[in-house]
Residue, then its C-alpha position, 0 to 999 in steps of 0.5 A: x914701774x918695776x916691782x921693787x918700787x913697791x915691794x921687797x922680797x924674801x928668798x930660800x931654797x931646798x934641793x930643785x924647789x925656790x921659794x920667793x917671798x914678796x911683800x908689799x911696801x904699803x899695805x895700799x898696794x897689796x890689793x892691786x899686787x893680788x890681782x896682778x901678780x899672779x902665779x901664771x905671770x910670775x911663771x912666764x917671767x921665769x920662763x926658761x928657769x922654772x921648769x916645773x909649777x908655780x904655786x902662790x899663796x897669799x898672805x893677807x895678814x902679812x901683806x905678802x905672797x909666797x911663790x913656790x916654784x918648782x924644778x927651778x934651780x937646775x937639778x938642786x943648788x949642788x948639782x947645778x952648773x950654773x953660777x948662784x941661780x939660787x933663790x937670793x938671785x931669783x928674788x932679784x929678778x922676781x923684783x925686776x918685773x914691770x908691774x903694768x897699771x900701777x901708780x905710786x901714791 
């Protein structure tokens, strides 16, 4: 399954750093998604993009996780070449990750 089949995502950008927002569709997922999204997978998905660390922050109360990635929009939105690697597309790309041992209820 792919990880938009049960959360929803949140996206911004300042200068080279992405911030993405992901949050879980039903607050009965949200302890499965803390044990398997973590910071380092969701760094290996955006190999190749983020240059720079990633950092999660969990958020409990709001069924959510905060991911902010560093060196991950190549130099800053108006510096980069690239065409709208901005955080909206990251976070698109952050859903589409196969999320392993998941089952929906």
């Amino acid at each position: 399954m792919l990880l938009r089949d049960i959360a929803h995502s949140r996206a911004g950008d300042k200068g080279d750093i992405s911030t993405i927002s992901v949050i879980v569709n039903h607050p009965d997922d949200y302890p499965l998604l803390e044990r398997w999204l973590t910071a380092e997978r969701v760094r290996q998905h955006f190999s190749g993009i983020v240059h720079g660390d990633v950092v999660r922050y969990a958020l409990p109360q709001l069924h959510a996780f905060n991911f902010v990635m560093q060196q991950a929009l190549g130099g800053g939105v108006t510096r980069s070449l690239a065409l709208d690697a901005h955080g909206k597309c990251l976070s698109g790309v952050m859903l589409g990750m196969v999320v392993d041992g998941f089952r929906i209820a």
